[in-house]
C-alpha angles and dihedrals in degrees: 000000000000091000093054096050089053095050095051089045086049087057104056120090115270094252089054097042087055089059103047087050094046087048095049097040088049086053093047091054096045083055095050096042097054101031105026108030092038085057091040090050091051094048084051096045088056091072131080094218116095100207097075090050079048098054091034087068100037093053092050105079089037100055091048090047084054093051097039094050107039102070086066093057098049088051098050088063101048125108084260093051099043088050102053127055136193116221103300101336122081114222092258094063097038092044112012103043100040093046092042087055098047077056101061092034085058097048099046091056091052087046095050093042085045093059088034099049084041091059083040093059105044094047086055095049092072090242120148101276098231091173128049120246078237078079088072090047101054090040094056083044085058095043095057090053098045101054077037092066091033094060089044090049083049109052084037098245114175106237106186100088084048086056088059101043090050098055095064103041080043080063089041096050084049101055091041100040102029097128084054083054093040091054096047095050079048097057095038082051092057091044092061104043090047094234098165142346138227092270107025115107119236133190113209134205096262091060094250107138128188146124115280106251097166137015105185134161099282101018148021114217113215116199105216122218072252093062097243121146103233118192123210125190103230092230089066105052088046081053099043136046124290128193120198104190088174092068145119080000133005093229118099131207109217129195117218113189118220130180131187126176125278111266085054119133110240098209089058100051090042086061101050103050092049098056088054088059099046088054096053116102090211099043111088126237084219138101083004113248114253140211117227119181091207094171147035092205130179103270094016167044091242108208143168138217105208110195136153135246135207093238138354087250076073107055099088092053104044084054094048092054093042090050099059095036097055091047090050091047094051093039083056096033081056086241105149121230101209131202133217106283122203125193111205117193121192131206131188147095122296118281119267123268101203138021084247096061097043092051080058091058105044103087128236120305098027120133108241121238085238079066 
């Protein structure tokens, strides 16, 4: 039966034969999309993952576009199609090429929003974040090649003198944009060192400090405890130091200095202080916060409390809280918090009674108060 049909289709005029296929492949993709589709769309809707809901809608458009459009290529090859012509364009040029390409350019956007929303979508779950967002950015940048070269090879473009071409603007875009390149090797470079991660909080060289909200292809943005958007071209951070205080873990260890007089008991002041920090919220249980006495300085027993906090975003804080609470604790222990002294002598004869006298006592050459 299927012969036959094609065969009648094959003897119709072109025009006709057009018709019939755009008819029939509108038909086929009406069918998919509300049979199909709308099965397709419950039996994903059972499940708790996003991504399938997320593949489910990107491959929508995609897969209607494939069934409205291919009709018209099978029928620009067929003996119909290959007989008749329309103006200066054959029927495969005019039917078959354009509708082929509408297809792959269909197909690589919903392969380049799947990879985006997935990344998306990972970065939003709270999970740890074990690629860089940069990976978005160098797979659109694939996908535009790719459906680049496919369209060339199509229409049966001849890209070897492109290849030349591009080679030397590629040496001119180099010279003239080398600290672009330069940014996007360095981000590729941190991507692959796993430098940092979308999350983590980083100190720089410079001394800028903030949590990392965005790695893209030129620049990482870095959020201060000030709430300032900082931009760093990427370059820059592969070539400086970078401190990632949330990692390996999030958690930060912090040193608060304390000093009491000298003829304080140590233990008393150990415990303390002590107490002050296991009473502390931000500070962890674990591992248990220590007192070190690192100094015998000059005022003062010079100690430290070392702790631990969840996260280096709480480290102002933490300090703030323990600061106040150990000064109240030795003001009421009776534990003294001494300051720099200073004893000054001084030496010399008595003061002058009159001008006179003190005109005797300035030396040669001294301008007199009378002057």
């Amino acid at each position: 039966m299927i012969p036959e049909a094609l065969d009648l289709l094959y003897g119709l005029p072109l025009w006709q034969a057009t018709a019939v296929v755009v008819a029939l492949s509108v038909a086929a993709a009406l069918l998919v999309e509300f049979v199909v589709l709308r099965l397709a769309r419950r039996l994903v809707g059972r499940t708790e993952s996003r991504f399938d809901d997320i593949l489910f809608e990107e491959l929508r458009l995609p897969v209607l576009v494939t069934i409205a459009l291919a009709g018209l290529y099978v029928l620009s090859v067929s003996p119909a199609a290959a007989a008749t012509a329309f103006g200066a364009f054959d029927a495969q040029g005019l039917l078959g090429l354009p509708a082929v390409s509408v297809i792959i350019l269909a197909w690589a956007w919903a392969a380049n929003q799947i990879v985006n929303r997935f990344v998306e979508e990972v970065a939003e779950s709270g999970r740890r974040y074990e690629f860089a967002p940069v990976f978005s950015n160098v797979w659109t940048l694939v996908v535009l090649v790719g459906a680049a070269f496919a369209l060339l090879t199509l229409w049966d473009i001849d890209i070897t003198p492109l290849l030349g071409a591009a080679g030397i603007a590629g040496i001119a875009i180099g010279f003239a944009a080398k600290d672009t390149v330069a940014n996007f090797f360095g981000g590729l470079a941190l991507y692959f060192d796993d430098t940092y991660k979308v999350g983590d909080f980083v100190v720089l060289e410079s001394g800028d400090a903030g949590t990392v909200v965005k790695v893209g292809i030129r620049s990482t943005t870095l959020l201060t405890r000030d709430e300032v958007l900082v931009t760093v071209p990427n370059s820059m951070l592969n070539a400086g130091k970078v401190i990632n205080q949330s990692a390996p873990g999030r958690r930060k260890r912090i040193k608060v200095p304390v000093g009491v007089a000298y003829g304080s008991d140590p233990e008393e002041v150990e415990a303390v202080v002590l107490d002050i920090a296991a009473d502390e919220e931000l500070v962890l249980e674990r591992p248990e916060p220590r007192m070190r006495l690192r100094r015998l300085g000059d005022s003062a027993l010079e100690y430290e409390l070392l702790c631990w906090v969840p996260s280096p975003n709480r480290e102002g804080k933490a300090r703030h809280r323990l600061n106040r609470a150990v000064y109240g604790a030795l003001r009421g222990a009776g534990i003294e918090i001494p300051y720099p002294k200073r004893d000054v002598t001084v030496t010399g004869r008595s003061p002058p009674e009159s001008v006179d006298e003190l005109a005797a006592q300035e030396p040669a050459g001294a301008t007199s108060l009378e002057d």
